[in-house]
C-alpha positions in Angstrom: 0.0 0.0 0.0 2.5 2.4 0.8 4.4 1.8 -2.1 1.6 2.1 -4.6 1.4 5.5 -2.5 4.7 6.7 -3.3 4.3 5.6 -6.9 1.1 8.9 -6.9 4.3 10.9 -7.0 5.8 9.6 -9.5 5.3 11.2 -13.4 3.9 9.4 -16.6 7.9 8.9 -17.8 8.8 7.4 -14.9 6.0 4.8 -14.6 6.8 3.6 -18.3 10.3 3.3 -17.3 9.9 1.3 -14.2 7.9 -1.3 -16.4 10.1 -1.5 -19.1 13.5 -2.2 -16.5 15.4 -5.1 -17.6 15.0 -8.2 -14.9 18.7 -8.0 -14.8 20.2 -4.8 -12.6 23.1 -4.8 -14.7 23.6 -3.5 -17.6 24.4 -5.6 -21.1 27.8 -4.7 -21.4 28.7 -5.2 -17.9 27.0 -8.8 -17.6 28.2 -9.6 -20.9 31.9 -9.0 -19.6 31.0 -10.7 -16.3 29.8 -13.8 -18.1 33.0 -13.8 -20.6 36.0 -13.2 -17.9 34.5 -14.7 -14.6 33.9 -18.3 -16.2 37.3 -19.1 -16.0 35.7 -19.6 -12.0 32.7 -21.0 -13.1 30.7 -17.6 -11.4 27.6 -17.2 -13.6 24.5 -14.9 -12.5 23.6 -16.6 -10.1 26.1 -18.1 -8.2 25.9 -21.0 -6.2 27.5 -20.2 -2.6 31.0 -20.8 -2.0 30.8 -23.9 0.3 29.0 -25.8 -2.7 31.5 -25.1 -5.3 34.6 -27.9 -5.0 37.6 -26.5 -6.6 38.3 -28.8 -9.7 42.0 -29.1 -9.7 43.0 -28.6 -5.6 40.3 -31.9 -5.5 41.7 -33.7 -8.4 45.5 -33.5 -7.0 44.4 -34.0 -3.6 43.4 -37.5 -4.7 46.0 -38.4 -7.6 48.4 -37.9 -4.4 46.3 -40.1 -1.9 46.2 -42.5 -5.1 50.1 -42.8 -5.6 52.0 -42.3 -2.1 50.4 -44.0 0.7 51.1 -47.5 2.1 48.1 -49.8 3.4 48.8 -49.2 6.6 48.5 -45.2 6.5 45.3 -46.2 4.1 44.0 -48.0 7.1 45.1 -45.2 9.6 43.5 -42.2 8.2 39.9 -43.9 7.0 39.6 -44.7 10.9 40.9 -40.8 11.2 37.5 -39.9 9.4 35.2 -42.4 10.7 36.6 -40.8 14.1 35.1 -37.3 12.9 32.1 -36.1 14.2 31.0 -36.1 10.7 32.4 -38.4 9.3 30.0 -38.8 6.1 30.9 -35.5 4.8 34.4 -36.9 3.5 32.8 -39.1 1.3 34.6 -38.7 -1.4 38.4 -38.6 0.2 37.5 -41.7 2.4 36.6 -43.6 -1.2 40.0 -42.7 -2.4 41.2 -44.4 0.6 38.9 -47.3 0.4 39.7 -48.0 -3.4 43.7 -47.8 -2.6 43.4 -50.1 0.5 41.7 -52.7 -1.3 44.0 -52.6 -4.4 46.9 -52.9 -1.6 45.3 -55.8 -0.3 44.5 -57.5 -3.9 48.1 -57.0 -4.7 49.5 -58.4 -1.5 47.0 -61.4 -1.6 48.5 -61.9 -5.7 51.8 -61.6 -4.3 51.3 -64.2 -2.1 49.5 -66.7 -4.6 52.6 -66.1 -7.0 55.1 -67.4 -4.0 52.8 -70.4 -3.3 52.2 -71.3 -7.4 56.5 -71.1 -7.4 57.2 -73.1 -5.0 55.5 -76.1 -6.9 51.8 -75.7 -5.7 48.8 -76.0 -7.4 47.0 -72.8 -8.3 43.3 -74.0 -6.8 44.5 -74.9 -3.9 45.9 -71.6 -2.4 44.1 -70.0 0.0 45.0 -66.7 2.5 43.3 -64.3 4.2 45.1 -60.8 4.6 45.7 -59.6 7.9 44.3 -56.6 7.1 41.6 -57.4 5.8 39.1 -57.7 8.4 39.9 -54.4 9.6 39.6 -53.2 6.4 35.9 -54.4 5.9 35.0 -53.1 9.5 35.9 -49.7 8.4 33.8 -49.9 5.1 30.7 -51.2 6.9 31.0 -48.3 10.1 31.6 -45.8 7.7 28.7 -46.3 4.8 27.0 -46.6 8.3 27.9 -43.3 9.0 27.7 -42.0 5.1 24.3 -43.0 5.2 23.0 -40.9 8.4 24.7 -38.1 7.2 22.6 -38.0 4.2 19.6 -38.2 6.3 20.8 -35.3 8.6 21.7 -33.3 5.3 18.6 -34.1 3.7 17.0 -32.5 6.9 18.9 -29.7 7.3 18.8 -28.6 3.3 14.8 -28.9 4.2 15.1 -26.2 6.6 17.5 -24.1 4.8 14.7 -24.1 2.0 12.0 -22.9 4.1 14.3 -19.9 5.4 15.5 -19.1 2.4 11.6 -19.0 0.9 10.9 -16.9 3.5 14.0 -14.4 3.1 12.1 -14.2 -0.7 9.0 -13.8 0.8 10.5 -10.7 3.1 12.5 -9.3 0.4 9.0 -9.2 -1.8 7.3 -7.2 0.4 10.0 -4.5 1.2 9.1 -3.7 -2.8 5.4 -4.4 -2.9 4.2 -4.1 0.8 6.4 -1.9 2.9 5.2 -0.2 5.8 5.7 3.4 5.6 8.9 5.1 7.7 11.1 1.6 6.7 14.3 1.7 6.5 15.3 0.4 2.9 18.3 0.9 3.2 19.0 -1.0 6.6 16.3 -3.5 5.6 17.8 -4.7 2.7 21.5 -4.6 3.9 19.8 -7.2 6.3 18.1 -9.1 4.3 21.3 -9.8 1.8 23.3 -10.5 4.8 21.0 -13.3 6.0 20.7 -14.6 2.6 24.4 -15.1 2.1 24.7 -16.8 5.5 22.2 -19.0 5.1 22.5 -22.9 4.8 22.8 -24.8 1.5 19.6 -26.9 0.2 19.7 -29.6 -2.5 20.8 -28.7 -5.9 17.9 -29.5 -7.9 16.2 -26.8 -5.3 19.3 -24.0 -5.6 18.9 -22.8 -9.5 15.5 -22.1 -9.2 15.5 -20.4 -5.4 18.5 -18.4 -7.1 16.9 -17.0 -9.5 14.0 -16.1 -7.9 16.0 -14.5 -5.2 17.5 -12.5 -7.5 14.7 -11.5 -9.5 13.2 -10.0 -7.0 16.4 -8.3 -5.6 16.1 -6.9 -9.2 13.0 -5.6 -8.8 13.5 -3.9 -5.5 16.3 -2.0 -6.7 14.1 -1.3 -9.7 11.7 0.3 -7.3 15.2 1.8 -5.7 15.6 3.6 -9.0 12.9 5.5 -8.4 13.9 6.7 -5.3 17.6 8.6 -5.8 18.3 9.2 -1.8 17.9 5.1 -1.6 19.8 4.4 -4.3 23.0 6.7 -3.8 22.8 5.2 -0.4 23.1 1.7 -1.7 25.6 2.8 -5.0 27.3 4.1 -2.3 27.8 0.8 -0.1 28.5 -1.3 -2.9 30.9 0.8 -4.0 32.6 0.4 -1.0 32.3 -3.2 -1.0 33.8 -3.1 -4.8 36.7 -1.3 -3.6 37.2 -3.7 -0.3 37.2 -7.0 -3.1 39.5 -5.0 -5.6 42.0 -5.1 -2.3 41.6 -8.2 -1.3 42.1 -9.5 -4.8 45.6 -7.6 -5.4 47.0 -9.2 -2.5 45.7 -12.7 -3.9 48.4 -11.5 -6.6 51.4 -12.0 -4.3 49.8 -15.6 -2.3 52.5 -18.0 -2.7 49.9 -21.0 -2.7 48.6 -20.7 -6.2 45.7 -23.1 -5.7 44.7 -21.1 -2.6 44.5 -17.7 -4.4 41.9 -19.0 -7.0 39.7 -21.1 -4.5 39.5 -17.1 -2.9 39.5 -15.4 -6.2 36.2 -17.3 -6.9 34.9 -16.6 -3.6 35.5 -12.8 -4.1 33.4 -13.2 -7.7 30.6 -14.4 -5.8 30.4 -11.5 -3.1 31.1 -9.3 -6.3 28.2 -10.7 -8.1 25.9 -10.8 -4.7 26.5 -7.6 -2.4 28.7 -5.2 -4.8 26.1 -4.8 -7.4 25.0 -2.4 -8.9 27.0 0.9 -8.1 26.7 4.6 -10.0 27.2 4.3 -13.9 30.4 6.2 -13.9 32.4 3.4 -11.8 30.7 0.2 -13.3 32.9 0.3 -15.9 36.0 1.1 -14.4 35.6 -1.0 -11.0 35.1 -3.8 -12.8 38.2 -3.5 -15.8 40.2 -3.1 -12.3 38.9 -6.5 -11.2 39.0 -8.2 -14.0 42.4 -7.4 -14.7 43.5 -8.8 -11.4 41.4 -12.0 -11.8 43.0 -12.4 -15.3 46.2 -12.4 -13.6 46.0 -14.4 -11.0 44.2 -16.6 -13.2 47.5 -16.8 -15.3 49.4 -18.1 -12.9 47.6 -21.4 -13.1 50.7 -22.4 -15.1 52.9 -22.1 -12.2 50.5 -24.7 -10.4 50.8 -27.1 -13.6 54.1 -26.3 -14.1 55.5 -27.1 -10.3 52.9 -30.1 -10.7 54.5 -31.8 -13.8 58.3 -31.5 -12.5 57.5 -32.6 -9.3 55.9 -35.9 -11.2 58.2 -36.0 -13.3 61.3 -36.3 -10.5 58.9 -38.4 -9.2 58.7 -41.1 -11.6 62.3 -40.5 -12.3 63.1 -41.8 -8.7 60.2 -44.9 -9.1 62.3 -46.2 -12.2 65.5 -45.7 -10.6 64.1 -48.3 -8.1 62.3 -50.5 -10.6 66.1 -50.9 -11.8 67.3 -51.5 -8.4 65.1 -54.1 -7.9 66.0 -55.4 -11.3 69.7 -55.9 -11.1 68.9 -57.7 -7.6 67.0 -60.5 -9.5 69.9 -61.0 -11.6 73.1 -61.4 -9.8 76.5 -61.4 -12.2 77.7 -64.3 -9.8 76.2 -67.7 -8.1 74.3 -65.8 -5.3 74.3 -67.8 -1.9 72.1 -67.8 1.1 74.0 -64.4 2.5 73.1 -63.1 -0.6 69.7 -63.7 -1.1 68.7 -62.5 3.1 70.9 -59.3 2.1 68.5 -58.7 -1.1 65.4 -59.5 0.6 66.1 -56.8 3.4 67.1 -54.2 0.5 63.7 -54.7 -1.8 61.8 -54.3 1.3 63.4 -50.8 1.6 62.8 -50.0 -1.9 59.1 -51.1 -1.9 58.6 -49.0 1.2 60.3 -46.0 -1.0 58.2 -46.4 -3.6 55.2 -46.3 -2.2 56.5 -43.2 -0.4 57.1 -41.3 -3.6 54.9 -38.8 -4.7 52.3 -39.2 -7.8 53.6 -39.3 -11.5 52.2 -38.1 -14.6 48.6 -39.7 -14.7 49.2 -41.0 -18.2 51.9 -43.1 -17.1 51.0 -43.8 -13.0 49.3 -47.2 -14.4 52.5 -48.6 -16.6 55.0 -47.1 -13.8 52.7 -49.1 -11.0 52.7 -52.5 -13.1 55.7 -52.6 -14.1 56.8 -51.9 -10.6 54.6 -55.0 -9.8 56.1 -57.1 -12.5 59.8 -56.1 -11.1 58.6 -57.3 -7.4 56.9 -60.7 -8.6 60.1 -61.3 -10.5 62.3 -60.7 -7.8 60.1 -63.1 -5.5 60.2 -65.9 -8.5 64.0 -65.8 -8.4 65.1 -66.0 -5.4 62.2 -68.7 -4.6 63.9 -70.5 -7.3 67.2 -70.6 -5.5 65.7 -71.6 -2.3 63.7 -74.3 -3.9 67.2 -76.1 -5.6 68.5 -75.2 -1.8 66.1 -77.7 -0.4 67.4 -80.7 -2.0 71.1 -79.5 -0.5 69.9 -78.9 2.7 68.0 -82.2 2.5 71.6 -83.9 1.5 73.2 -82.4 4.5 70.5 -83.3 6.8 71.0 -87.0 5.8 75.3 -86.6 6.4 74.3 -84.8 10.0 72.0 -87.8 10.8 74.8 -89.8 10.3 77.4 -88.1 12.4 74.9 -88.5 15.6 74.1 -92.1 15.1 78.1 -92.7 14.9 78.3 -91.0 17.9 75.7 -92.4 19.4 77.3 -96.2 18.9 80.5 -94.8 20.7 79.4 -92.7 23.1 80.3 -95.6 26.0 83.1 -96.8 24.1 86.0 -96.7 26.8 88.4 -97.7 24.5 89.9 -93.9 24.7 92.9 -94.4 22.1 90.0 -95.0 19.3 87.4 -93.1 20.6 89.0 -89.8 21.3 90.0 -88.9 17.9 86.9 -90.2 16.6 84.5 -87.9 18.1 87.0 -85.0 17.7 86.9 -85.8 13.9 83.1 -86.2 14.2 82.8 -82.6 15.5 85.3 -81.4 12.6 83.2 -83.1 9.9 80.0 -81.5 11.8 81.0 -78.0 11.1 81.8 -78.6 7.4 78.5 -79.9 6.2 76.0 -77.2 5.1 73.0 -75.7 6.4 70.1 -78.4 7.0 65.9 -77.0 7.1 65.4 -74.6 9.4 63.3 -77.1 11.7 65.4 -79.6 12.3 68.5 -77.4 13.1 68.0 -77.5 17.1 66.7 -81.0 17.0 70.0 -82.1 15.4 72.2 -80.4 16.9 70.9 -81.4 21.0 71.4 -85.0 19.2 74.8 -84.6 18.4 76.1 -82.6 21.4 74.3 -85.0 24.0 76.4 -87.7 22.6 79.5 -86.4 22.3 78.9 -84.5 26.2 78.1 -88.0 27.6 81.1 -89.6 25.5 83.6 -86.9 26.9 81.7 -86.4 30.7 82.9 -90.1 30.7 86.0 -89.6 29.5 87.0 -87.1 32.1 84.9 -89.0 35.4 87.0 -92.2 34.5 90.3 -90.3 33.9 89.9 -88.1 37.1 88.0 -90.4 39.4 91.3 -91.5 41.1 92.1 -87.6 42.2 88.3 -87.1 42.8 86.8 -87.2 46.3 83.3 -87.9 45.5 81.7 -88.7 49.3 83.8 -85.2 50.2 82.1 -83.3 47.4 78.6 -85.2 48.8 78.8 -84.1 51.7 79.8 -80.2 50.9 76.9 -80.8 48.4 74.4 -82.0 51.1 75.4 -78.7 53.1 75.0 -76.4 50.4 71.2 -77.4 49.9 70.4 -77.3 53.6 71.4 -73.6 53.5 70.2 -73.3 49.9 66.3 -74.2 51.8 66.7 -71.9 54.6 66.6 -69.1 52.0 63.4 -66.0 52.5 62.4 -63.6 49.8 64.2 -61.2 52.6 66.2 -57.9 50.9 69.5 -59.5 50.0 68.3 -63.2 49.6 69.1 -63.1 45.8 72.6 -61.9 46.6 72.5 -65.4 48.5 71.2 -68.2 45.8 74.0 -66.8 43.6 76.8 -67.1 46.0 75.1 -70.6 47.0 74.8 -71.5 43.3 78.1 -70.5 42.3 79.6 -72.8 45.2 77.4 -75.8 44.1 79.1 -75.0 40.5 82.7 -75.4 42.0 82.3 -78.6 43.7 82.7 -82.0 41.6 81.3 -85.3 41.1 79.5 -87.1 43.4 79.4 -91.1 43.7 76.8 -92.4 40.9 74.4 -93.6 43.8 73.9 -89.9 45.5 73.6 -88.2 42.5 69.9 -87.7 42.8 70.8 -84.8 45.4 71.7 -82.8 42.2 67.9 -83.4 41.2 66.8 -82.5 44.5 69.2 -78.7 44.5 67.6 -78.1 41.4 64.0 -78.4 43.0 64.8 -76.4 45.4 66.1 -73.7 43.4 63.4 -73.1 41.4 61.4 -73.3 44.6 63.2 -70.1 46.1 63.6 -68.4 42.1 60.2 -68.2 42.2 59.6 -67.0 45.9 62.1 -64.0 44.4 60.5 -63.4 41.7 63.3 -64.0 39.3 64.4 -66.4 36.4 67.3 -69.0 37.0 68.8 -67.5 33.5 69.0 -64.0 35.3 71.4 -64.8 38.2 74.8 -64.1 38.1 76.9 -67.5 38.8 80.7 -68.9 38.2 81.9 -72.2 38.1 80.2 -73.1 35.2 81.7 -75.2 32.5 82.3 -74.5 28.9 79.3 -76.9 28.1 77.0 -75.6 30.5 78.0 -71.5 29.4 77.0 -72.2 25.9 74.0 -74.3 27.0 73.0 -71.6 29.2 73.2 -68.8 26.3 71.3 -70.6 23.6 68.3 -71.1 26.5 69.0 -67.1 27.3 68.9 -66.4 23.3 65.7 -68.7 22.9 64.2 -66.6 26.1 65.3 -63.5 24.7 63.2 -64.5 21.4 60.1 -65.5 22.9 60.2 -61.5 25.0 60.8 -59.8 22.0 57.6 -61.7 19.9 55.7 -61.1 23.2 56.4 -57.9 23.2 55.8 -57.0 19.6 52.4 -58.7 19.5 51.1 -56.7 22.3 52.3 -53.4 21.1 50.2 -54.0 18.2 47.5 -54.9 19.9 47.9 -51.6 21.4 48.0 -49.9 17.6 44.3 -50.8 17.2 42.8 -48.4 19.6 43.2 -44.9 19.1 45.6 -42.6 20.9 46.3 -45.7 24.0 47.6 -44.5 26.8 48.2 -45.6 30.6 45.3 -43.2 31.2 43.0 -45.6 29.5 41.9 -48.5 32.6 41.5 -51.6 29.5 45.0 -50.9 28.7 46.8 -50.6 32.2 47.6 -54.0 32.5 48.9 -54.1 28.7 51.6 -51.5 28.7 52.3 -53.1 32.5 53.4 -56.4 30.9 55.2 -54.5 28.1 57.4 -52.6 30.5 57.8 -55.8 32.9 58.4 -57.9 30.1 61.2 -55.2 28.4 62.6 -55.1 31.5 63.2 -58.7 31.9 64.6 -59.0 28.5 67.1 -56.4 29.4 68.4 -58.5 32.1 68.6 -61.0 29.7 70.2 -59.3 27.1 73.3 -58.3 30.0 73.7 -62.0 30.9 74.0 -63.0 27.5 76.7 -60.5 27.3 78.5 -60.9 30.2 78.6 -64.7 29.0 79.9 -63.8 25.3 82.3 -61.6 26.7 84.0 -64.2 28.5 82.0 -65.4 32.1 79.8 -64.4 34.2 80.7 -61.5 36.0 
């Protein structure tokens, strides 16, 4: 009402002109040049907001990098990262990126392994494994299209409600044109109702075009109406001046951004506000504000070749160092000379640390990422196929040598009783020379073996030395110091000091001799009571410091401390992964108390172990 009021006022001219208005509030020139230079950022009229526009090439190299240099195990790491997020659907598309890499990881491994098992002589159809990794990797998929999926809903719920405001911002601006009360502020009204429009929420995108437009026509029409009225409309050429003038600022320091790909993504955000709250200003600075602009934008715009050009030599390094490895890995599987077992460990280590390099090393031009990444492949498979081919022949050696070791023991197994030392000594001397020149046997039956052969030759030579020193020997004396040592050894406490004790008391059973074959059970009965008063102490028998101790019993004692040592450091190493599965463990956390407990007791005890082995490689205990 009051505006058809204010229209009384208003001459014959002026009506016809207000009809004839273009929708637009630009002029044709000026939009024409808007639509020309402004699509290099994809800004048309009407603009979707900023948060809806993904900038092409920042998202494209974001994922050609998550595609080339990441391992399976970071893969893994950072899609539990974003299933971690509060909203985790909203990286859809990175954590598909992820998901596609892990599982091509996995496939790869899983062929890797069916190539080892179809070299070694097996049957194809009968090859089965299931990656380690790959349950967790299918728990991640299923939480997270969990996730994905209430997302959705949540988004689909809150574009609802951005709709209704935004129809209702429409409805507003409508009647500040057609409806206004008398004594409103325009000015301020407006000013509010652009600022409410640009901060509200994003709806669905079949829902934005039309809401756009409709938005905009009838901002178009109210500053038709503004046209009419010239204190409103300097007011508002005025403000948008200013806000042309803020953006033309802001845009020529965009020129001097070192991060190329960050000046654009903000070059196209300052398009939008230029197209939504700079327009329109006074005819006599349309022209010029916007040739100001433009020229900045084309500028920036230009250094887009810096971006491609930093891009391609930084892929092409790239694939430079990923074939300098490919030929590493190459010259390994083909040795100039016989390689031997030494070999072979030594190469193994070496294309472990090239894989892991690879797969560090950035992206490569796309056109060639798939014929660099098989032929990579290829280079591994053959590598594997090579050296299983030299452990394969190795068997039947190893199975030759096993047969020659087996007959060593059962030769000194017939003579370990022989007395007849003349014979017998040299014999078993020359067994344990022709033990150390035969080969490497399987890996399983290397301990077996070898407790074989030394249990014969220590009974054959404990013989040798009982009968050749039993006249000097007092054997009821050393029973009897024996007998005294264990009564003391049982009046042992767990009192401060008491380990100090068994060690002393252990040392001096260690110095006393034989004892007559009928009382040698008491040596059964010491040992009992050892352990009995180790274990009120809380310590191992392998971690007490002793003398006395023959050459035998040293280097049986440090292959049971390297075997201990072995089982710790396994222990160890399975619960600390155990640990890697939750998120950010700590001592803090009440589950995982007791785990990092037994890691530190456990490190602590191989420690020990780890100084006794020394001090018994280094000549004694100490």
């Amino acid at each position: 009402m009051a505006f058809l009021l204010f229209l009384k006022d208003i001459n014959a001219t002026h009506i016809i002109r207000f009809a004839m208005i273009t929708e637009n509030n630009l002029s044709e020139n000026e939009e024409n040049k808007i639509s020309n230079e402004v699509s290099l950022e994809e800004t048309s009229e009407n603009a979707v907001p900023q948060e809806e526009i993904a900038p092409e090439d920042d998202t494209e190299h974001t994922e050609e990098h998550l595609d080339a240099d990441i391992n399976l195990s970071d893969a893994l790491k950072e899609m539990e990262k974003i299933i971690n997020t509060p909203n985790a659907g909203e990286d859809f598309r990175k954590f598909n990126v992820l998901k596609d890499k892990a599982s091509h990881l996995i496939h790869d491994e899983v062929e890797d392994k069916k190539h080892e098992y179809v070299d070694a002589g097996n049957a194809p159809e009968n090859f089965s494994y299931e990656h380690p990794s790959q349950a967790k990797f299918s728990a991640l998929v299923n939480i997270f299209r969990e996730k994905h999926d209430n997302y959705q809903k949540g988004q689909e719920e809150e574009q609802k409600k951005n709709l209704d405001h935004r129809q209702n911002i429409i409805e507003r601006l409508k009647n500040l044109y057609t409806n206004s009360e008398p004594g409103t502020n325009l000015f301020k009204s407006i000013r509010e109702i652009k600022e409410e429009w640009s901060k509200a929420g994003q709806v669905a995108k079949s829902e934005f075009r039309i809401l756009n437009n409709n938005y905009f026509h009838h901002l178009n029409q109210f500053y038709q109406m503004l046209d009419l009225n010239k204190e409103f409309l300097e007011q508002e050429y005025s403000h948008n001046l200013e806000k042309r003038q803020h953006i033309i600022a802001r845009a020529k320091e965009l020129e001097n951004e070192p991060v190329i790909q960050k000046a654009l993504n903000e070059l196209q955000y300052l398009h939008k506000l230029w197209k939504e709250e700079a327009e329109p200003v006074a005819e006599e600075f349309r022209e010029k504000t916007w040739e100001e602009f433009k020229e900045i934008s084309n500028k920036i715009h230009e250094r887009k070749s810096e971006l491609s050009a930093a891009i391609e030599a930084e892929q092409a390094t790239n694939l430079e160092k990923k074939n300098q490895i490919i030929a590493e890995i190459k010259k390994l599987s083909e040795p100039d000379e016989n390689p031997n077992h030494t070999y072979w460990q030594n190469a193994i280590r070496r294309v472990e640390d090239l894989r892991s390099e690879f797969l560090k090393t950035g992206s490569v031009p796309r056109k060639l990422s798939n014929q660099n990444w098989n032929e990579f492949k290829t280079t591994l498979r053959s590598f594997n196929t090579t050296k299983n081919t030299y452990y394969k022949s190795l068997k039947g050696s190893q199975q030759a040598n096993l047969e020659e070791k087996l007959k060593l023991i059962q030769t000194a197994k017939d003579n370990m009783n022989s007395e007849e030392w003349d014979i017998a000594v040299p014999l078993f001397k020359k067994l344990q020379e022709d033990w150390k020149k035969v080969g490497h046997v399987p890996k399983s039956m290397t301990n077996k073996i070898w407790d074989e052969f030394r249990d014969a030759c220590n009974t054959f030579f404990n013989n040798y030395r009982e009968k050749s020193n039993a006249s000097t020997d007092n054997w009821k004396e050393n029973y009897k110091h024996k007998k005294e040592i264990l009564e003391e050894l049982k009046t042992v406490s767990n009192d401060e000091g008491s380990i100090e004790k068994i060690e002393a008391i252990k040392t001096a059973w260690n110095n006393i001799g034989k004892v007559p074959r009928d009382k040698i059970s008491i040596n059964t009965e010491f040992n009992k009571a050892l352990r009995e008063k180790l274990k009120l102490n809380k310590i191992n028998e392998l971690e007490l410091k002793e003398e006395g101790l023959s050459e035998n019993q040293l280097t049986d004692k440090a292959r049971k401390i390297k075997s201990q040592i072995s089982d710790l450091e396994s222990e160890i190493v399975k619960l600390e992964n155990n640990l890697a599965f939750f998120k950010n463990p700590s001592r803090e956390n009440l589950m995982l108390k007791d785990t990092f407990d037994s890691i530190d007791e456990k490190k602590a005890h191989l420690e020990t172990l780890k100084q006794n082995l020394h001090s018994i490689i280094a000549g004694g205990e100490q």
